[in-house]
C-alpha positions in Angstrom: 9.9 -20.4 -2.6 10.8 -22.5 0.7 8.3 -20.1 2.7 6.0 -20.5 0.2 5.9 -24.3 -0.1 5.6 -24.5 3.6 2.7 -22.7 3.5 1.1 -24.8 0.9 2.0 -27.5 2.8 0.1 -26.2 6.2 -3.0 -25.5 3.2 -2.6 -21.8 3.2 -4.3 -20.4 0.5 -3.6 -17.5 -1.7 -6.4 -15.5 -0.1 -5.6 -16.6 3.1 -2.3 -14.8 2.7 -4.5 -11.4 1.0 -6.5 -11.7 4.3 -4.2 -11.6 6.7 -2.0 -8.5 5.0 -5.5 -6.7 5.5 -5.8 -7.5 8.7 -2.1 -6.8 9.8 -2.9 -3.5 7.8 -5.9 -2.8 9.9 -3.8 -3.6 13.4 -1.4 -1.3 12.0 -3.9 1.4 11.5 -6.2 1.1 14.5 -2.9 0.8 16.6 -1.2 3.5 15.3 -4.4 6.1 15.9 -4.9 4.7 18.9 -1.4 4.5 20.5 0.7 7.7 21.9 2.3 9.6 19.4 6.5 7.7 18.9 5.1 4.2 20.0 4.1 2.9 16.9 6.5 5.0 14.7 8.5 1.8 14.3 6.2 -0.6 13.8 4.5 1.0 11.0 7.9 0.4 8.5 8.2 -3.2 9.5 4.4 -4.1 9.5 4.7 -2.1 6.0 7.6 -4.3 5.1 5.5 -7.2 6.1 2.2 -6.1 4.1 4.7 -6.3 1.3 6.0 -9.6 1.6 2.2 -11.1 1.9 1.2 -9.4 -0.9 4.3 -10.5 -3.2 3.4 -14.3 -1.8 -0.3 -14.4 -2.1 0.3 -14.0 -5.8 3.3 -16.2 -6.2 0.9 -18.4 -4.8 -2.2 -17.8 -6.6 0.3 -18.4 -9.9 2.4 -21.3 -8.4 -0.5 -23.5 -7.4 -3.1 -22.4 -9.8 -5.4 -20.7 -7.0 -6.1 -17.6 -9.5 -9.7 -16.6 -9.2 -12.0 -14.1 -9.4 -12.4 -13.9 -6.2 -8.9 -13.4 -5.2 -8.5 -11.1 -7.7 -11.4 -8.8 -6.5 -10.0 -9.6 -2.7 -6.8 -8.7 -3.3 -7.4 -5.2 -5.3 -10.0 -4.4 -2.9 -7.7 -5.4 -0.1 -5.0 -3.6 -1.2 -7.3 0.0 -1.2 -8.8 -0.9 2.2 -5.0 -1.6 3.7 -4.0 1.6 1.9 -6.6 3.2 3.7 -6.3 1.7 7.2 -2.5 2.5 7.4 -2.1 5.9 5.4 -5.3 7.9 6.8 -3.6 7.8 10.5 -0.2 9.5 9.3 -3.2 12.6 10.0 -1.2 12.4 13.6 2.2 13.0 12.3 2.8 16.7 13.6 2.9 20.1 11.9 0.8 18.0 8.3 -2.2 19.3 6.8 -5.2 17.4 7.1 -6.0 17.5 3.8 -3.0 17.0 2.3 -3.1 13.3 4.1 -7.1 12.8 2.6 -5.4 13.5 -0.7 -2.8 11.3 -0.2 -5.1 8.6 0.3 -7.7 10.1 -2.4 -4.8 9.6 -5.0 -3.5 6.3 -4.2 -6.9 4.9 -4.5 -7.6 6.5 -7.7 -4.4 5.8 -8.7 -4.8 1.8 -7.9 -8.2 2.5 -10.1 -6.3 3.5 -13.0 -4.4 0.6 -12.8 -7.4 -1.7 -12.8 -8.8 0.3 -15.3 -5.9 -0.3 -17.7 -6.7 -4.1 -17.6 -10.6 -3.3 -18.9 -9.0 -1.0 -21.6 -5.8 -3.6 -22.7 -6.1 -6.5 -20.7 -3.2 -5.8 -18.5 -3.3 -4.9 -14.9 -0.7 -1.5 -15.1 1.6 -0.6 -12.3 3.6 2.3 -13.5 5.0 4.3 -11.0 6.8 6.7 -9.8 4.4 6.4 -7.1 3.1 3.0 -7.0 2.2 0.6 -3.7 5.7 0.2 -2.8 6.5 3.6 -3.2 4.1 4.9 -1.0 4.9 2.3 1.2 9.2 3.3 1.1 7.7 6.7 1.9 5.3 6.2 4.9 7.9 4.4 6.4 10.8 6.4 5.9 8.6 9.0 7.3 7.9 7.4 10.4 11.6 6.8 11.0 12.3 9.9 10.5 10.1 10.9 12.9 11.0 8.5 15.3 14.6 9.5 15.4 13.5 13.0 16.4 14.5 14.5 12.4 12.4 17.7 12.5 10.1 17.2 10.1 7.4 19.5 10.6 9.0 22.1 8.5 9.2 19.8 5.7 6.2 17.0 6.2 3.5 18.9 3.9 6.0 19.8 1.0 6.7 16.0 1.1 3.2 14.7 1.1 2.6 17.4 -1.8 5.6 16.0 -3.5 4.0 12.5 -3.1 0.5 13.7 -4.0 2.0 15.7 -7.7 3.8 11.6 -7.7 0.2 10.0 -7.6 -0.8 12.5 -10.4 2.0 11.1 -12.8 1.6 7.7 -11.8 -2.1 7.5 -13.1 -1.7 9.8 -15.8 1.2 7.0 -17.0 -0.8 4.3 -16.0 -4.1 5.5 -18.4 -1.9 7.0 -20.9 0.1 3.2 -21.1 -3.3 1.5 -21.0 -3.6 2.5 -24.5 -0.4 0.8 -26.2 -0.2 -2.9 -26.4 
């Protein structure tokens, strides 16, 4: 709450704070795919852990100081696929993974963050059931990079783990529809 009435105070807005976690997830990306593989390796887990943090505050925000809107709510949904998208699609560089297994990484989350939206046409409630919501696939793409960071030999392992994730994405919508339905 103290971060967040300083930033009221400097007239931050809610979708100031949506912005700038897609933009920080866009530097992320571009400098990620761009870099040498092992520099960015770090940066990705705290840039994730920062993503985070805007998105918890931008709606503390939006609730705190009445700033809901339509138009937050479409920026922040939209900016949450786009970030997802920006950040996840350059883990294509992590060595020994399967090209497609990344694309269907990213395929799921998104219509797995559809589901979700979905839910709130069908019951009026946005649905975030997991086990492989947002933060999830955030934990995991920056364990991941860790991991490789620290040298862990993960190309044995990397595709069983992204089809681990991708069987997660499956449940995660299925629960997310299926809970849609109760009220």
């Amino acid at each position: 709450m103290p971060v967040l009435r300083v930033l009221y105070s400097w007239k931050i807005t809610a979708n100031h704070l949506t912005i700038l976690a897609i933009l920080l997830s866009a530097a992320l990306g571009i400098g990620f795919w761009l870099h040498p593989f092992g520099k960015m390796l770090l940066v990705i887990p705290v840039g994730l852990l920062l993503r985070m943090a805007l998105n918890a505050l931008d709606g503390m925000m939006a609730r705190t100081y009445n700033m809901q809107s339509k138009m937050g709510e479409v920026l922040n949904e939209f900016g949450d696929v786009v970030s997802d998208m920006f950040i996840y699609l350059p883990l294509l560089k992590l060595p020994g993974v399967k090209w497609y297994l990344i694309v269907g990484f990213v395929m799921l989350g998104i219509l797995n963050e559809f589901a979700g939206l979905l839910a709130k046409s069908i019951s009026g409630e946005r649905r975030y059931d997991g086990p492989m919501g947002k933060s999830d696939r955030a934990l995991l793409t920056g364990l991941t990079c860790v991991l490789y960071y620290f040298s862990v030999p993960m190309e044995l392992y990397i595709n069983y783990v992204f089809i681990g994730a991708m069987a997660l994405l499956i449940l995660s919508t299925f629960n997310r529809l299926k809970n849609s339905f109760k009220k």
